[in-house]
C-alpha positions in Angstrom: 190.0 87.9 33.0 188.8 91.2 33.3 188.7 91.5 37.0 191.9 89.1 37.8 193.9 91.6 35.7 192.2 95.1 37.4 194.1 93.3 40.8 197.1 93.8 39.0 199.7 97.1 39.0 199.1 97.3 35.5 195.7 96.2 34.0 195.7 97.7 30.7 199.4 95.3 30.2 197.7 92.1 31.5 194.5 92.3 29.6 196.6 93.4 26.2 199.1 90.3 26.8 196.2 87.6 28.2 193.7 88.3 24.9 196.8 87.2 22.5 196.7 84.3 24.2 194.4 82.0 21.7 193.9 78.8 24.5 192.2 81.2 27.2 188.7 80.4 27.1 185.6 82.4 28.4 185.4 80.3 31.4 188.9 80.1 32.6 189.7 79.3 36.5 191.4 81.8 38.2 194.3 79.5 38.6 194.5 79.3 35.0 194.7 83.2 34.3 197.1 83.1 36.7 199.3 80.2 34.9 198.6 82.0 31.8 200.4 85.1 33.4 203.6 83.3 34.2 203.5 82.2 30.9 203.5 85.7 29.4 206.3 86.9 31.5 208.2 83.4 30.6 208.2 83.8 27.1 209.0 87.4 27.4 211.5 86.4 29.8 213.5 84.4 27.3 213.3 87.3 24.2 214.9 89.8 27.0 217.9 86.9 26.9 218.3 87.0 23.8 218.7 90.9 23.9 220.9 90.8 26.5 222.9 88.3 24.4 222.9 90.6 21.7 224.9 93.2 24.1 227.5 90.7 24.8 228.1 89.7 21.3 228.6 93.3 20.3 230.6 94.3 23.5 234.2 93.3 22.3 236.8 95.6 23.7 234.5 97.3 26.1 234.8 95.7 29.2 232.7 96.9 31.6 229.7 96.4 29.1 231.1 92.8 28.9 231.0 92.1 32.2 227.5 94.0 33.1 226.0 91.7 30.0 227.6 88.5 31.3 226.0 89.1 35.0 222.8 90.1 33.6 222.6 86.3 31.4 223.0 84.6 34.8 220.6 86.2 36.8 218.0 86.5 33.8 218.9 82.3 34.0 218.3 82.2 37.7 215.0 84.5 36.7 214.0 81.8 34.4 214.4 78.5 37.4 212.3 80.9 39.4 209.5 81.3 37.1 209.8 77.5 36.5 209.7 76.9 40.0 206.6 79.7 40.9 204.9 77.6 38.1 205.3 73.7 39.6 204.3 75.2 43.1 201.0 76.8 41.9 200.3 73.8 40.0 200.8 71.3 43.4 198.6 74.0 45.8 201.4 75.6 47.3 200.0 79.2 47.0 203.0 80.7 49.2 206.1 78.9 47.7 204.8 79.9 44.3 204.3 83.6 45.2 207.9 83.3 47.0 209.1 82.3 43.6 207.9 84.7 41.5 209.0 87.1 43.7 212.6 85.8 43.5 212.1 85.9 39.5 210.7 89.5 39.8 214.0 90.5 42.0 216.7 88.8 39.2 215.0 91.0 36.3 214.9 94.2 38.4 218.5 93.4 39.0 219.7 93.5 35.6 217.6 96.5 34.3 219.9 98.1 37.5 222.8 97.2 36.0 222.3 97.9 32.8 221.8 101.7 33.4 225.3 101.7 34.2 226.6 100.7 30.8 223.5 102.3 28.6 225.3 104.0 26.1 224.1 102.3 23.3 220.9 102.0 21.1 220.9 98.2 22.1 221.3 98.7 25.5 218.5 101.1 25.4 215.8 99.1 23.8 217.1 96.1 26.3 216.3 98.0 29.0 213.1 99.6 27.7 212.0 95.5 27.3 212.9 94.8 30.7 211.0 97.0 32.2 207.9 95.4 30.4 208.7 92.4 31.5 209.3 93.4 35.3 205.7 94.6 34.9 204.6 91.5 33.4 206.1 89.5 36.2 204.3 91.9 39.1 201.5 90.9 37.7 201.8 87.6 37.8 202.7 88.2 41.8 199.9 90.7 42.7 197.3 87.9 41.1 199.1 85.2 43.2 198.4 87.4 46.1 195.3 88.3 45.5 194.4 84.5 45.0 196.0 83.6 48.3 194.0 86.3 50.3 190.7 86.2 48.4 190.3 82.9 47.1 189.3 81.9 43.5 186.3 85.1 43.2 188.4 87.2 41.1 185.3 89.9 41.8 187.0 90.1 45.2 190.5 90.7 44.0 191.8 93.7 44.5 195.2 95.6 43.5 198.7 95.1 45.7 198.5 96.5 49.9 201.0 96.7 52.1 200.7 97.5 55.9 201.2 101.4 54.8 197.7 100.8 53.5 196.7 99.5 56.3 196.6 95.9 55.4 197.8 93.3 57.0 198.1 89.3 55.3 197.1 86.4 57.2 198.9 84.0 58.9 202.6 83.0 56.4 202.0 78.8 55.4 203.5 77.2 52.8 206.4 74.2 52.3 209.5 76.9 52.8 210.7 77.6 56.4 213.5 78.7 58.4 215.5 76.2 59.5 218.4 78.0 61.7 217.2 80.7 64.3 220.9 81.4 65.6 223.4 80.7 67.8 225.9 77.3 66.8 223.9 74.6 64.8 224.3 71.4 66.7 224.7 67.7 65.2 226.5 69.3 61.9 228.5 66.3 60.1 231.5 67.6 58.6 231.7 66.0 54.8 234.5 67.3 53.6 237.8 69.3 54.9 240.0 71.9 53.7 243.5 72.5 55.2 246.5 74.0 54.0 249.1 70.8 54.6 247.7 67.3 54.2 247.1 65.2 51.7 243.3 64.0 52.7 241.7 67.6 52.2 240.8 69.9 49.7 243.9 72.4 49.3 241.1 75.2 48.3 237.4 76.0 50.1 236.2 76.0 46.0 237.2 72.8 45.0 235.2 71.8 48.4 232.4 74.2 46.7 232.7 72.2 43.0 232.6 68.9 44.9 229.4 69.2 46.6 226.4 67.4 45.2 223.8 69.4 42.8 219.9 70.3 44.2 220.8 68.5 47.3 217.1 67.4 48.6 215.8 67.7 51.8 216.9 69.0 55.3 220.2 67.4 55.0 223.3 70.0 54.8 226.5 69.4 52.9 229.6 70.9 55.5 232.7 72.1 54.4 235.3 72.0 57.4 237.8 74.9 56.8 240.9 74.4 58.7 242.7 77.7 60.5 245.0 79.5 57.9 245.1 82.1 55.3 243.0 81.2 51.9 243.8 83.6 49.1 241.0 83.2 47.1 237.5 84.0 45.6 234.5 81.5 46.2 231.4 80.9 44.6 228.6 78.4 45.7 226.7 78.1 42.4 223.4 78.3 42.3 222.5 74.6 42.5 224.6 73.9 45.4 222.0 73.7 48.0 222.3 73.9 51.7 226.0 74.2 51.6 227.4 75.4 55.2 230.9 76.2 56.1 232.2 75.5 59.0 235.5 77.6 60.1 237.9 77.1 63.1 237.4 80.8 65.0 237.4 84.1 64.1 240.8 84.7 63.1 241.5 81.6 62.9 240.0 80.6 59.5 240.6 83.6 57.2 239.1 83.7 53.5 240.7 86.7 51.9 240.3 87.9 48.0 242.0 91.0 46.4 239.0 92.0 44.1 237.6 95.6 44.4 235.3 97.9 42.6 238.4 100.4 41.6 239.4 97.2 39.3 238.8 97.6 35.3 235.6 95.8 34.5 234.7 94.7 38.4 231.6 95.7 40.1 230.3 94.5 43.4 228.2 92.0 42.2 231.3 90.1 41.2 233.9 91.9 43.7 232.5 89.7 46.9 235.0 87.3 48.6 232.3 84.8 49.2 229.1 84.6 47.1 226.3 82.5 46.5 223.7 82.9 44.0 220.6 82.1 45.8 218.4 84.8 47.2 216.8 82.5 49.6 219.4 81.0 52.3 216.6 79.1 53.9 216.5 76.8 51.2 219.6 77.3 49.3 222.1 77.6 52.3 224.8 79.1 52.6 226.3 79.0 55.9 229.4 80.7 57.8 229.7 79.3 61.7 233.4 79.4 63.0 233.6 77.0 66.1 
């Protein structure tokens, strides 16, 4: 344990957390001080919820604060898949999707301690912050061990802390299940599944109720395509974040026009929330969202 956690950013934080840990054994694998990490920063993960939940209970009448809280439960929720997901791929051998995971889950809780500087005018918000911080640095540690694991094996004598290329290091070659699937230019073979126009009765009247229609975790390669027809659509969209591989497909610049009146100068908006189109996914290679105008 000693050595996985001196390949961390903070050492003195992993060894404190991993020795509260009663099922760690003297012999543990690497991959289970790893596991064990991702637990830590799970379970942490989901008291920093509950904080943030707190703010938003005690936020009545203060909008902005309202707002900032309610963003920070869905990406701290989106943190929490990640982890999830980080966890399942390190358990199946896939070294790089897990690390890409945690990475994701790192991002989300980086992103709400962001936000909630903004609004941190309260003793609440303070200490909120103050415990996401911890857990950001719980989480990097759970990423530097994956990447020491994936670069030195399971010897955790030959870990060392995080490098990037300003160190002069450079990773080997990138594996792993997750892969980008479109390299530019127009996608051929797309199969439209469902259309939105402005005047007939077989479409969807708005490019979100094609959004809400689409199928959940859609698996595999296979993309769902939402036809937009030329016209004006006065509206804001959002592809959840378990609408996967969702692309649409527009009729020419100009032609198919998705306008919405939202704007930072607005009480209570921000430009997380202020986007015209916005998906929830960090990763478009495997949660897609797609814009092509033919």
């Amino acid at each position: 344990m000693y050595h996985a956690c001196q390949a961390t950013r903070f050492p003195e934080l992993c060894e404190t957390s991993l020795t509260q840990l009663s099922h760690l054994a003297p012999n543990t694998t690497s991959l289970q001080i790893i596991q064990s990490t991702i637990s830590v920063s799970d379970h942490n993960l989901k008291t920093g919820q509950s904080m943030v939940k707190s703010i938003l209970d005690t936020s009545k009448g203060n909008l902005n604060r309202t707002n900032i809280a309610t963003i920070c439960l869905d990406i701290l929720s989106y943190s929490s898949y990640r982890i999830k997901s980080a966890h399942y791929a390190l358990t199946h051998g896939n070294i790089k999707d897990a690390r890409a995971w945690m990475s994701a889950a790192l991002g989300y809780q980086q992103n709400c301690w962001g936000a909630l500087k903004y609004v941190n005018d309260t003793k609440l918000v303070v200490d909120t912050m103050l415990f996401l911080d911890s857990l950001v640095h719980h989480s990097s540690n759970a990423l530097s061990m994956m990447v020491a694991y994936d670069n030195y094996g399971e010897d955790t004598t030959l870990w060392t802390p995080p490098k990037t290329e300003r160190d002069g290091f450079y990773e080997k070659g990138s594996g792993g299940k997750l892969e980008l699937r479109f390299n530019g230019g127009f996608p051929s073979n797309l199969k439209v599944d469902v259309t939105v126009c402005k005047n007939h009765r077989k479409c969807y009247k708005t490019v979100q109720e094609a959004v809400d229609a689409a199928p959940k975790n859609k698996k595999g390669r296979d993309q769902y395509v939402i036809k937009i027809r030329k016209g004006v659509y006065e509206e804001t969209v959002r592809v959840p974040f378990e609408k996967k591989n969702v692309v649409f497909l527009g009729e020419g610049m100009g032609k198919t026009i998705i306008t919405g009146a939202l704007n930072v100068h607005q009480p209570g908006m921000n430009t997380y929330n202020s986007a015209t189109v916005g998906e929830s996914s960090p990763f478009t290679s495997h949660f897609l969202v797609s814009i092509f105008e033919k």
